[in-house]
C-alpha positions as CSV (number, residue, x, y, z in Angstrom):
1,X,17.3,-12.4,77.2
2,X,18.7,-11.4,73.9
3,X,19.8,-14.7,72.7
4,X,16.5,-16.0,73.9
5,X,14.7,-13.3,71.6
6,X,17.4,-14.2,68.2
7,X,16.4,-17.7,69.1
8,X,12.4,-16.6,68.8
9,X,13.5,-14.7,65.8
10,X,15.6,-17.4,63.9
11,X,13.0,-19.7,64.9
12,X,9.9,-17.3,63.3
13,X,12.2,-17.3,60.2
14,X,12.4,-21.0,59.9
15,X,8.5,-21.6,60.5
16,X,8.5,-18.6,57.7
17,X,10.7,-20.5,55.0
18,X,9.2,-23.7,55.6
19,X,5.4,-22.5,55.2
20,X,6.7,-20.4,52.0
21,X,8.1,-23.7,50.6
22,X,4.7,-25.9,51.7
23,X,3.1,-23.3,49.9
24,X,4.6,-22.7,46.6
25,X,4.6,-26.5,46.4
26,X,0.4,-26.3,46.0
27,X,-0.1,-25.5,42.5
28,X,-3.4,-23.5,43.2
29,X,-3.7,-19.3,42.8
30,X,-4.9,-18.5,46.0
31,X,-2.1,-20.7,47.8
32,X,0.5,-18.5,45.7
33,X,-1.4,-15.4,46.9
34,X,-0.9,-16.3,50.6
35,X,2.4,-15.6,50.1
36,X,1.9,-12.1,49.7
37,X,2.8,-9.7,52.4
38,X,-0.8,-8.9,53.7
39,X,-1.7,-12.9,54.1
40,X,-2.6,-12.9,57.8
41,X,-0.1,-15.9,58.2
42,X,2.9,-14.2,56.8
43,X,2.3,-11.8,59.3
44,X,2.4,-13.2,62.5
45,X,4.9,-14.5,61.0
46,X,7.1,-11.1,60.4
47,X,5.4,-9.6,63.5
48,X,7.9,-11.9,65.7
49,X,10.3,-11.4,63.5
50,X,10.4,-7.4,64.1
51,X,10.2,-7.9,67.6
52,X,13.0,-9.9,67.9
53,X,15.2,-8.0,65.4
54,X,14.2,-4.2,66.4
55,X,15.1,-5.3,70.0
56,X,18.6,-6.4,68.9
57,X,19.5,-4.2,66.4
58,X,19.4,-6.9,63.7
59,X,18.9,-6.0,60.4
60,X,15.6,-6.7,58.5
61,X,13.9,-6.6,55.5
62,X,11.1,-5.2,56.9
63,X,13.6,-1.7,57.4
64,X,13.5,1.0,55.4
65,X,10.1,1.7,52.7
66,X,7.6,-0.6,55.1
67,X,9.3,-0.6,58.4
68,X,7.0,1.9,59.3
69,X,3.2,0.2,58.8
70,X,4.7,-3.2,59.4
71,X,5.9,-2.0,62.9
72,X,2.5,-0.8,63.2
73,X,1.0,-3.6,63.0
74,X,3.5,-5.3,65.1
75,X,2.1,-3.0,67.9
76,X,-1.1,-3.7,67.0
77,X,-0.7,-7.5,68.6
78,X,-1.2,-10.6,66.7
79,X,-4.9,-10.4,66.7
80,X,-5.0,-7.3,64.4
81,X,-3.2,-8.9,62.4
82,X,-5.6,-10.9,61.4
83,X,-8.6,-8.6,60.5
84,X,-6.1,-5.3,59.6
85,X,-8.3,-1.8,58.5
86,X,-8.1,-1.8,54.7
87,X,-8.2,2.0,55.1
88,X,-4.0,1.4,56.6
89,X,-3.4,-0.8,53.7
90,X,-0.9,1.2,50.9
91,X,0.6,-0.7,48.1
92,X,3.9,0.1,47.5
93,X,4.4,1.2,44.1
94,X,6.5,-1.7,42.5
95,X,4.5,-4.8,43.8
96,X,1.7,-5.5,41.4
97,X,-1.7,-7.5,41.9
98,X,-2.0,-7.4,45.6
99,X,-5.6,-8.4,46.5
100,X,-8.5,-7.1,44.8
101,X,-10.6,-4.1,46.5
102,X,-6.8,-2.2,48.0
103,X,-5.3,-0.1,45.8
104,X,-2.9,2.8,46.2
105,X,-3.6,6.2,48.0
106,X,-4.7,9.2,45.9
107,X,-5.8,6.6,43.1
108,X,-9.2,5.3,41.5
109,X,-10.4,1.6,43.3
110,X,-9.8,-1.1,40.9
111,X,-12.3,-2.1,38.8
112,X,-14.3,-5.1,40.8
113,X,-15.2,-8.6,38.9
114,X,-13.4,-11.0,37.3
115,X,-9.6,-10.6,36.9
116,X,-7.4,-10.7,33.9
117,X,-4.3,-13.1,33.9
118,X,-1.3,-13.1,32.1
119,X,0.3,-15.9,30.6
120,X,2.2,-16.6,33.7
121,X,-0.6,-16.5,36.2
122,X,0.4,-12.9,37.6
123,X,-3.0,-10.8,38.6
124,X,-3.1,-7.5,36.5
125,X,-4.7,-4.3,37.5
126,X,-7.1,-2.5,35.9
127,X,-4.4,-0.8,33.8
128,X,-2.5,-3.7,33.4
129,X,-5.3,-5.5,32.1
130,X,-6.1,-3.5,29.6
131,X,-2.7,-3.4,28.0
132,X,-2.9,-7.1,28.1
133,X,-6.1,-7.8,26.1
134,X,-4.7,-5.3,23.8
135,X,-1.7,-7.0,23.5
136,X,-3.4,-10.2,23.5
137,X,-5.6,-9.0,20.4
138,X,-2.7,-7.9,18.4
139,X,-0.9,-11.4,18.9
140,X,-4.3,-13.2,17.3
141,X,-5.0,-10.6,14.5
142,X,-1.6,-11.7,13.2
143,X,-1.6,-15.5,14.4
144,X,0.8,-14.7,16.9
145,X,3.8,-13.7,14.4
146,X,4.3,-10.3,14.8
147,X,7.8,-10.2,15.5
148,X,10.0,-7.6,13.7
149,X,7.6,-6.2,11.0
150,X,3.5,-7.0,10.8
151,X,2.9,-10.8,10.1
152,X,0.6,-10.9,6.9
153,X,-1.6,-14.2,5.7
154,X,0.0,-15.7,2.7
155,X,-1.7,-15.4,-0.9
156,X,-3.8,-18.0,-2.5
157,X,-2.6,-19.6,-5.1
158,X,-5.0,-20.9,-7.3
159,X,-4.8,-22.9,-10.7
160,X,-6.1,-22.4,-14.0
161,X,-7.2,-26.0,-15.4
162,X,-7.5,-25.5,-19.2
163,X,-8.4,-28.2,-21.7
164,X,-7.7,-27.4,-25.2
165,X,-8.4,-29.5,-28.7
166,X,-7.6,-27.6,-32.3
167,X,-8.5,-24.2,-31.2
168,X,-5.1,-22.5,-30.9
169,X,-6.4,-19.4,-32.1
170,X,-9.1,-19.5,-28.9
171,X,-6.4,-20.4,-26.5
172,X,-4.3,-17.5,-27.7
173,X,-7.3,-15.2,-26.8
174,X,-7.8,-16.9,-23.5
175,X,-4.4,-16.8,-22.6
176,X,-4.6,-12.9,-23.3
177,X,-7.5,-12.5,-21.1
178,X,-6.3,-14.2,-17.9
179,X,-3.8,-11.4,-17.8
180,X,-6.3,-9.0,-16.6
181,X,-7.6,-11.2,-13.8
182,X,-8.4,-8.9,-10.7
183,X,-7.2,-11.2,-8.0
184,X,-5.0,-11.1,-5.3
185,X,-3.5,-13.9,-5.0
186,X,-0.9,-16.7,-6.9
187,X,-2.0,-18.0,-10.2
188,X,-0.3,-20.7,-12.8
189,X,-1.9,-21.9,-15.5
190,X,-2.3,-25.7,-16.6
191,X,-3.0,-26.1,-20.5
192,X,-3.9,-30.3,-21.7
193,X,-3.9,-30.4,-24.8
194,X,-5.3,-33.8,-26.4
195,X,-4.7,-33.0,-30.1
196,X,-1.9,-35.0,-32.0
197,X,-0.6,-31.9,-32.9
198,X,-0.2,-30.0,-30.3
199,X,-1.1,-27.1,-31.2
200,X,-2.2,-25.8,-28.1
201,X,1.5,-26.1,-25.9
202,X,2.8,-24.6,-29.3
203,X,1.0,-21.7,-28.2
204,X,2.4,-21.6,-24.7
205,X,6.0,-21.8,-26.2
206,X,4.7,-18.2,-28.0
207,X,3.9,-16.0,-24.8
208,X,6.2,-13.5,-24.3
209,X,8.9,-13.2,-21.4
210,X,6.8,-10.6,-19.6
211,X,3.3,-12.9,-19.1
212,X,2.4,-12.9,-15.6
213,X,1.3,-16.4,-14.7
214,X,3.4,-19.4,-14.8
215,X,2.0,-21.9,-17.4
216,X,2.4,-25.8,-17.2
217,X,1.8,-27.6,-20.5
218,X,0.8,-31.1,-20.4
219,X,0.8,-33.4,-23.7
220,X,-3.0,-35.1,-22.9
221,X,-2.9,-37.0,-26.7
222,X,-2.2,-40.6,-25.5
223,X,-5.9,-41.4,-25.0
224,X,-8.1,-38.8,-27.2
225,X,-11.5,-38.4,-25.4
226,X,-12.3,-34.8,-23.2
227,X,-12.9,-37.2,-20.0
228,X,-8.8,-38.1,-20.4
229,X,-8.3,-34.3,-21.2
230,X,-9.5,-33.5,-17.6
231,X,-8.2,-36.2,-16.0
232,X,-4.3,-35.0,-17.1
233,X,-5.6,-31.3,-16.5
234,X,-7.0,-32.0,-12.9
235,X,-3.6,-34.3,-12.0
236,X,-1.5,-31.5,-12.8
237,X,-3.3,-29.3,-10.8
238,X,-3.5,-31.2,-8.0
239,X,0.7,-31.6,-8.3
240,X,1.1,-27.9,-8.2
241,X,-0.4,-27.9,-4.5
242,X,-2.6,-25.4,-5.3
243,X,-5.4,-24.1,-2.4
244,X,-7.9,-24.2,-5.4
245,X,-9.1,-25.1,-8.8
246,X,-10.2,-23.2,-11.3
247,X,-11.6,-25.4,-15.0
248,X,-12.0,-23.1,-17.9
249,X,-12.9,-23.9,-21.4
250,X,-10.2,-23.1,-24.6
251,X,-12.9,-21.3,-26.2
252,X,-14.2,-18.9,-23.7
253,X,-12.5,-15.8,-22.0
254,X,-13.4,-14.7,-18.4
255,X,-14.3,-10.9,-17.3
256,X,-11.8,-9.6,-14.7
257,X,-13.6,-10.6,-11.6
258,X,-13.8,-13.8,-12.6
259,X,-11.7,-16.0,-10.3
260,X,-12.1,-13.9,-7.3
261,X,-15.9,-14.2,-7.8
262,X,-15.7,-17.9,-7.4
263,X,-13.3,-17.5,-4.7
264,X,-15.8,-14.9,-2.4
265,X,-18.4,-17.2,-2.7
266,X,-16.6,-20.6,-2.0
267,X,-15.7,-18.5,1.1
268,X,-19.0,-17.1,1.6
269,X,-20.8,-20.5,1.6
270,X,-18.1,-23.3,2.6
271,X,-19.1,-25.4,-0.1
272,X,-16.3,-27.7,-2.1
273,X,-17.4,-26.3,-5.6
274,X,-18.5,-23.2,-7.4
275,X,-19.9,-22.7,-10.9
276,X,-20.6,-19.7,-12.7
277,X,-22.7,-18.9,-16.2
278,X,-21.5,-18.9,-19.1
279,X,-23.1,-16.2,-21.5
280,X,-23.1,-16.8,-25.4
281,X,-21.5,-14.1,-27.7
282,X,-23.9,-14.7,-30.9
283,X,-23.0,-13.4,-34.2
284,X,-24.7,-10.0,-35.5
285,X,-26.7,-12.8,-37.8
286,X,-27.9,-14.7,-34.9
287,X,-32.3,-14.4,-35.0
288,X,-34.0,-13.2,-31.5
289,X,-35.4,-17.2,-31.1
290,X,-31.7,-18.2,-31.4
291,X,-30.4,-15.5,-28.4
292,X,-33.6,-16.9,-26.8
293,X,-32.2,-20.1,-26.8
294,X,-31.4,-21.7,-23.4
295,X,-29.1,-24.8,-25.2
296,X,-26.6,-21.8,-25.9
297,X,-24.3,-21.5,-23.2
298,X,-24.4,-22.7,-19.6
299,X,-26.6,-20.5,-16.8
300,X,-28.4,-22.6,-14.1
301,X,-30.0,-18.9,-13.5
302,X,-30.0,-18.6,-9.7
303,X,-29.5,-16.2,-7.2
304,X,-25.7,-15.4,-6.1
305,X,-24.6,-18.1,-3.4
306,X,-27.4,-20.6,-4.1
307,X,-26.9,-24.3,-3.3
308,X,-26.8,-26.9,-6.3
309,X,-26.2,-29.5,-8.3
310,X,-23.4,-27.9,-11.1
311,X,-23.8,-29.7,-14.6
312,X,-20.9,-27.9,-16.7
313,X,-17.0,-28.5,-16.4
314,X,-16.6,-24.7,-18.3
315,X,-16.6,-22.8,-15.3
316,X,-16.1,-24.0,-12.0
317,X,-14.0,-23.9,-9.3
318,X,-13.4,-26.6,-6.5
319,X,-11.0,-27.6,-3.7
320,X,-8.6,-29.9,-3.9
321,X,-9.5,-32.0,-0.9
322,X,-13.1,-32.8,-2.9
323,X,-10.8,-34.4,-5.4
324,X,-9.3,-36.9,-2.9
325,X,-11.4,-39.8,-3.3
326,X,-12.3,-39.5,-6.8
327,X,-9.1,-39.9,-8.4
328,X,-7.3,-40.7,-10.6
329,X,-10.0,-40.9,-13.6
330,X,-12.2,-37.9,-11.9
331,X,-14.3,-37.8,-15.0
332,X,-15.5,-41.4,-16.7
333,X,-13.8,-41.9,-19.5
334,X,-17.2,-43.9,-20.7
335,X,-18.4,-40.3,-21.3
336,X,-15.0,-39.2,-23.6
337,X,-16.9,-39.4,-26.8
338,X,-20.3,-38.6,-26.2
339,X,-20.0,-36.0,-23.4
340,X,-21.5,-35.8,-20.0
341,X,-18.6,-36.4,-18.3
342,X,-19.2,-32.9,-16.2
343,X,-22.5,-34.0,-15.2
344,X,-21.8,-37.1,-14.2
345,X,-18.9,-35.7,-12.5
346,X,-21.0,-33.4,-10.3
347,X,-23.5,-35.9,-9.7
348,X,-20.4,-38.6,-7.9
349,X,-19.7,-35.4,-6.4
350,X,-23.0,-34.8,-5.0
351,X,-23.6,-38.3,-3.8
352,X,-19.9,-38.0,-1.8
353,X,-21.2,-35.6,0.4
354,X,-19.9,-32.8,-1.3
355,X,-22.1,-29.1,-1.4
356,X,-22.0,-26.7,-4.8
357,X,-22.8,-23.5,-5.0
358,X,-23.8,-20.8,-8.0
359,X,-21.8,-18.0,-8.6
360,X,-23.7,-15.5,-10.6
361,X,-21.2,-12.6,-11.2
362,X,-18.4,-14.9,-11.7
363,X,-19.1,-14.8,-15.9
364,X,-17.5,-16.2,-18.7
365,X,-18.1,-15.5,-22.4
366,X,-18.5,-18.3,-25.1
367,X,-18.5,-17.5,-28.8
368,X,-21.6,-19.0,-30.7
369,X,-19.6,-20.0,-34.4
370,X,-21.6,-20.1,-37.3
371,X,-21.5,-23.9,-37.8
372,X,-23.5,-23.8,-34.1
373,X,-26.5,-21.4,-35.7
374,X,-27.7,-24.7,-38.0
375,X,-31.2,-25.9,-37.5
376,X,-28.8,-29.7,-37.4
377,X,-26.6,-28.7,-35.3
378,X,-29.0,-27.5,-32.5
379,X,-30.7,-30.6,-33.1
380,X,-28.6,-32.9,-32.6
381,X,-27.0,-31.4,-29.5
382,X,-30.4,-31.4,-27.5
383,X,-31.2,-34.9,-28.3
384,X,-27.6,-35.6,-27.1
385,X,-27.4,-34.2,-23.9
386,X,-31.0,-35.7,-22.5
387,X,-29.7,-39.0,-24.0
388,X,-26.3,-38.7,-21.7
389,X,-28.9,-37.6,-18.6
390,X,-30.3,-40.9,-19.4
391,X,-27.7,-42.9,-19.2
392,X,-25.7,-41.3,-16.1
393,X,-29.3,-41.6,-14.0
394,X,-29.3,-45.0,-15.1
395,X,-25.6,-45.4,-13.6
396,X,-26.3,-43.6,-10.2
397,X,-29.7,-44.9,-9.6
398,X,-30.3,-48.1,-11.0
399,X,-33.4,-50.5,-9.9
400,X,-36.5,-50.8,-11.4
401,X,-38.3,-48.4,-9.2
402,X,-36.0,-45.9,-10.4
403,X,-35.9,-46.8,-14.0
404,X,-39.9,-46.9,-13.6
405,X,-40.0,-43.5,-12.5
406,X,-37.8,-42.1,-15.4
407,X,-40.4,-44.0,-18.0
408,X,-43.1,-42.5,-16.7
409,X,-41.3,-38.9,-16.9
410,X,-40.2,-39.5,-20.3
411,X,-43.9,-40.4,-21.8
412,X,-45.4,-36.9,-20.0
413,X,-42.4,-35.2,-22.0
414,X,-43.3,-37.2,-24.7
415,X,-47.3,-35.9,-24.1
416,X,-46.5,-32.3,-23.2
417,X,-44.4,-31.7,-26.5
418,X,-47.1,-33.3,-28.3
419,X,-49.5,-30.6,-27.0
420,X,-47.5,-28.1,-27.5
421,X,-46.6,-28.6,-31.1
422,X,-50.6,-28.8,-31.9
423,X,-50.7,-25.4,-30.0
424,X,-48.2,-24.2,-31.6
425,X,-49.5,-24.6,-35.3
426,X,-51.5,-21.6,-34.5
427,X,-48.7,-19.6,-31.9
428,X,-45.3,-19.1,-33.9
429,X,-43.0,-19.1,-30.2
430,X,-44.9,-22.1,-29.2
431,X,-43.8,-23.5,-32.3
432,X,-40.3,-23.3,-31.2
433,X,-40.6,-24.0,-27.6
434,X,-42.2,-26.9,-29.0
435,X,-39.6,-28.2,-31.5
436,X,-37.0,-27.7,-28.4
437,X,-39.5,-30.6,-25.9
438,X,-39.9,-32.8,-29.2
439,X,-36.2,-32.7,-29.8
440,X,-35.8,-33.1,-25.9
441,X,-37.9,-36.3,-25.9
442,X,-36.4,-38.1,-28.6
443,X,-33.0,-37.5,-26.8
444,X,-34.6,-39.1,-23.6
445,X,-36.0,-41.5,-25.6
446,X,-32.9,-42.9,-27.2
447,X,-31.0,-42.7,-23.5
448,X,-33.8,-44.8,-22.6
449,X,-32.5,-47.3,-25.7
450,X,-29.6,-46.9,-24.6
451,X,-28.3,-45.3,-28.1
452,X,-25.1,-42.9,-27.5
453,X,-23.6,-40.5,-30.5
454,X,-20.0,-39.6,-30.9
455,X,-19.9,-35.5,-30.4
456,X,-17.6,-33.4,-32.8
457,X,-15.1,-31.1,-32.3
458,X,-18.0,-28.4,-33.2
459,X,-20.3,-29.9,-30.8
């Protein structure tokens, strides 16, 4: 009788092994779970095998903690076993993630609903869980790094693209100014100079040990022309690997929150290019009609984050990825003499697919000289401008339709000014608003000719 009972019990421990093996082969959670000591299957299972081994003496895993409640249910017959009081149920303290609903005696019930899993597939408790998701949170605050000490983003490292011609004394001051840059973050410098002097990387060779940005100089004199001067600029900029671009003029200076200005809103809006104003610093001699002026300087005037199209290379920030396919002569070196090689620019830009935004806060400062305060001067440079507008719109959107359309504009500009300047005979700020659409005509007029004038250093 004995042996016949060691052969039930050998027998019930075969069947066991071979249905743990069927089912750790599924690959499904609730198969793995039916391993677990409560499945009604297991068991059966270890209810023959305590009958067989108490009987004989033989020793058992099922001795010691949980021989107790597993002989009880032995007793209980094979059809409790399958339906077993929950209330009888204890977990022992070192297995974790039984079935949801029993928990351990003298403790809260786990929390009901959807269970937590860890990386492994293992069911956490209520506790458990919690330290997970922590743990879990932590790992994708620091992207999963935090190993020894706190994983921390690496800095930006932005460029400076300068373009410099004969104004080594306004470089100098530039230079001085992008010390004080409130940004946190990598910044080198790029300086092109397209004189045949080179005055401007003589300056670079003067900065003192201590300056805290690293400065490239790059000899842009091959090819005179600002178009080339941005082109070498931009190509250096690009080789530095930089995550963005930042273009400022040799005769301006930025205010401190300058770069990260164009940065926060870049980030803010998602857009491949940010421009900012440029404010004019007139001369104590400079009349109120003059600091009325909107030719002086470069502000588009819109609110902070605003969507648009940017017309001035002076201040403005883009990514380098929106410099891809526009490379290597970014800005048309048809342009080098005449200017409008920054409108034309953002205009290519625009029809790419590419989004700009306006910066308001991030300011630079441009110095109105005295040569600039000339009745002449002025002149010429509004006639100039609407003559390039001319001729890039004829470039982008040529056709007759479109050339039509720009005729018919020109000759209301042409009839407006006309009112205005009888108007203004008798109004003295009409008078001027009305020189500044007759000068605006002409300039249309002769981009309309198809006339271009070669711009000065002054200019």
């Amino acid at each position: 009788m004995p042996s016949r009972r060691l052969s039930v019990a050998r027998l019930a421990t075969g069947v066991r092994d071979h249905v743990r093996r069927a089912l750790c082969r599924s690959a499904h959670g609730r198969h793995r779970r039916a391993l677990d000591r409560h499945h009604p299957v297991r068991r059966l299972l270890q209810s023959a095998e305590c009958s067989a081994a108490g009987d004989e003496g033989l020793s058992h895993p099922c001795h010691g903690q949980h021989l107790r409640r597993r002989h009880q249910w032995c007793a209980r017959g094979p059809a409790a076993h399958l339906h077993p009081p929950r209330v009888d149920l204890v977990r022992h303290p070192r297995r974790r993630g039984l079935h949801g609903g029993v928990h351990r005696e003298g403790a809260a019930p786990a929390a009901r609903g959807r269970r937590a899993f860890s990386g492994r597939g293992r069911v956490h408790s209520g506790h458990e869980r919690a330290q997970a998701e922590q743990s879990h949170a932590g790992r994708a605050g620091t992207g999963g790094r935090q190993r020894g000490r706190e994983w921390q983003r690496p800095r930006m490292k932005a460029v400076i693209a300068i373009c410099t011609f004969e104004r080594p004394d306004s470089l100098r001051h530039l230079l001085q100014a992008l010390r004080t840059l409130a940004f946190d973050g990598q910044i080198e410098i790029v300086v092109a100079d397209n004189s045949a002097a080179l005055e401007g990387l003589a300056v670079l060779d003067t900065l003192p040990a201590d300056y805290p940005h690293p400065t490239h100089g790059v000899d842009a004199s091959a090819r005179p022309g600002i178009s080339e001067n941005r082109n070498r600029a931009l190509t250096r900029a690009l080789e530095l690997s930089p995550d963005v671009i930042a273009c400022i003029d040799d005769d301006e200076w930025p205010e401190p929150e300058w770069l990260a200005e164009l940065v926060r809103v870049q980030d803010t809006t998602g857009v491949s290019a940010v421009g900012g104003p440029t404010l004019p610093a007139f001369p104590v001699s400079a009349t109120d009609a003059q600091r009325r002026n909107p030719y002086f300087g470069a502000d588009m005037n819109l609110p902070n984050g605003a969507a648009c199209t940017l017309q001035a290379a002076g201040n403005f920030l883009i990514l380098p990825e929106a410099l891809a396919g526009m490379g290597p002569e970014f800005f048309d070196s048809h342009y080098a003499h005449s200017g409008g090689e920054d409108l034309d620019f953002f205009a290519r830009l625009e029809q790419a697919g590419h989004r700009m935004a306006w910066a308001s806060q991030a300011i630079v400062h441009e110095p109105v000289i005295a040569a600039r305060l000339s009745h002449n001067w002025m002149k010429a440079r509004i006639i100039n401008i609407h003559s390039t507008r001319v001729r890039i719109m004829q470039k982008l959107e040529p056709g007759f339709g479109a050339s039509l359309v720009r005729s018919v504009k020109t000759a209301g500009l042409g009839a407006v000014s006309l009112l205005y300047t009888v108007v203004g005979l008798f109004s003295r700020p009409l008078a001027e608003e009305a020189r500044l659409l007759r000068w605006k005509f002409l300039g249309k007029l002769a981009g309309h000719r198809g006339s271009e004038r070669r711009r000065t250093e002054t200019s």
